[in-house]
C-alpha positions, 0 to 999 in steps of 0.5 A: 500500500502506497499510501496512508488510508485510514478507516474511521468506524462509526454507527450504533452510537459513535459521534466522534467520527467527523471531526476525527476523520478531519484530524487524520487527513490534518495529520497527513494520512491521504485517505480518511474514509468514515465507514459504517460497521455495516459496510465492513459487514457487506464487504461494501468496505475492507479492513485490507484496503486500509493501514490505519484504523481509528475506533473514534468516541461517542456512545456504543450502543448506549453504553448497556451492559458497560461502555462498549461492551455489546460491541466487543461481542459484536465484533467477536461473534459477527461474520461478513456476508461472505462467512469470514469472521470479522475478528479474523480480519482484524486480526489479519490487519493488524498481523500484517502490520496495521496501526490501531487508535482507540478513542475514549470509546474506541479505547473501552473497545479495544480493551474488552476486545483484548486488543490492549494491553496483550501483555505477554503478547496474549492478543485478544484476551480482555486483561483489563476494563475501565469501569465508572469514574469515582466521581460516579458523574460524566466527567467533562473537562480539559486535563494534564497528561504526561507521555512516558517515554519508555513506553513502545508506543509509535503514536507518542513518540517525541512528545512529552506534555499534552492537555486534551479533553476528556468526555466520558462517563467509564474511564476509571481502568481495573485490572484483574489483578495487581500483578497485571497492574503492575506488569503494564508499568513494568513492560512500559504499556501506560503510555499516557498519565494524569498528572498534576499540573504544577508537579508533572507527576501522576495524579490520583487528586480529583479534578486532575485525575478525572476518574480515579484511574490506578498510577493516573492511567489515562492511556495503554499501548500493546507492546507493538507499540502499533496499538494506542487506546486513550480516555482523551480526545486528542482530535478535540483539539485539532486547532489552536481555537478549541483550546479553552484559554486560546484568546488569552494566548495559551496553547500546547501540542496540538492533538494532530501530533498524535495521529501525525506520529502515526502517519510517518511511521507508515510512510517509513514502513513504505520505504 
């Protein structure tokens, strides 16, 4: 593939797909097609055709049963029309070297997929949830993140402090143990933390941590580092002017970055 396509999932409650479609193609990607999960269904659409698969937020299936809960199952029991297995394809597409984003919504996907944190390389086995935030409120607010530089992730690569949005109402992780806690620190999974915004350190302190996440989890690459699922909308924050305090001169990384990362590291694998 010669160029940078990324396929934006929407349907059954996403409402994220637009502005971040835009995002990608700002980022540089070529192609940013917003695909409905039908069309992957119908075969009207293909995960082979593209490179980069962006599962955007927004509200799946209501959120019954647990924020993308139906759709986890959705996607591991549904066939084309053609009787392959859709995991099967996603699968494929990430074996055959695909990036994978996970928004907020996309991000509570991709971890009752099993698809983050794969620790051990264990793919496809749910390891970790996110569950209700402390504050038992949908919590709407800008927040200081930290990247961790250690972590494998290509998506944050060059990047140290970002301040994004979080919108949701589940992002508080839970693992299934301490030790599956400790190892996401221990093989550099947490790719983004909460942190305090005058000591840069992880935070558990409500407003900076908005849901109580465990050591200010706010993101999780898989050890590939091809794979990022995170609570914050970095495509919320796409030009200078969404930033909230932007008429009185204040600015940070543009979430573009993110999603740039992503694209120059495809176009590298062209070469």
């Amino acid at each position: 593939m010669d160029h940078v396509k990324a396929l934006v999932l929407t349907g059954y409650g996403t409402n994220c797909h637009r502005e971040t479609a835009h995002t990608a193609l700002l980022a540089g990607a070529d192609q940013a097609d917003v695909v409905h999960f039908s069309q992957l269904i119908s075969g009207d659409k293909r995960l082979v055709d593209y490179n980069f698969l962006i599962f955007p937020g927004g509200f799946l299936d209501g959120d019954d049963l647990g924020a993308a809960q139906a759709a986890a199952l959705r996607w591991r029991y549904a066939k084309t029309d053609l009787g392959n297995s859709l995991l099967e394809e996603l699968r494929f597409f990430f074996d055959s070297g695909g990036l994978i984003l996970g928004i907020c919504n996309g991000f509570q996907l991709l971890v009752k997929l099993g698809l983050l944190p794969a620790l051990g390389m264990r793919y496809f086995e749910r390891q970790v949830s996110l569950s209700h935030n402390d504050s038992a409120r949908f919590e709407d607010r800008w927040v200081h993140l930290r990247v961790n530089s250690q972590s494998p992730c290509i998506f944050t690569r060059g990047l140290n402090n970002l301040y994004f949005p979080v919108r949701h109402g589940e992002g508080k992780l839970v693992a299934r143990s301490e030790d599956t806690l400790a190892g996401l620190e221990r093989e550099g999974l947490v790719a983004l933390t909460y942190v305090h915004p005058e000591t840069g350190r992880p935070s558990m302190e409500y407003p900076y941590n908005p849901n109580g996440s465990p050591k200010g989890i706010a993101g999780l690459s898989d050890p590939s580092g091809r794979i990022l699922g995170l609570m914050p909308h970095p495509e919320a924050y796409n030009h200078l002017t969404n930033h909230p305090a932007w008429t009185r001169g204040r600015q940070e990384t543009l979430g573009i970055s993110l999603l740039a990362n992503g694209v120059a590291y495809l176009r590298s694998q062209e070469k």
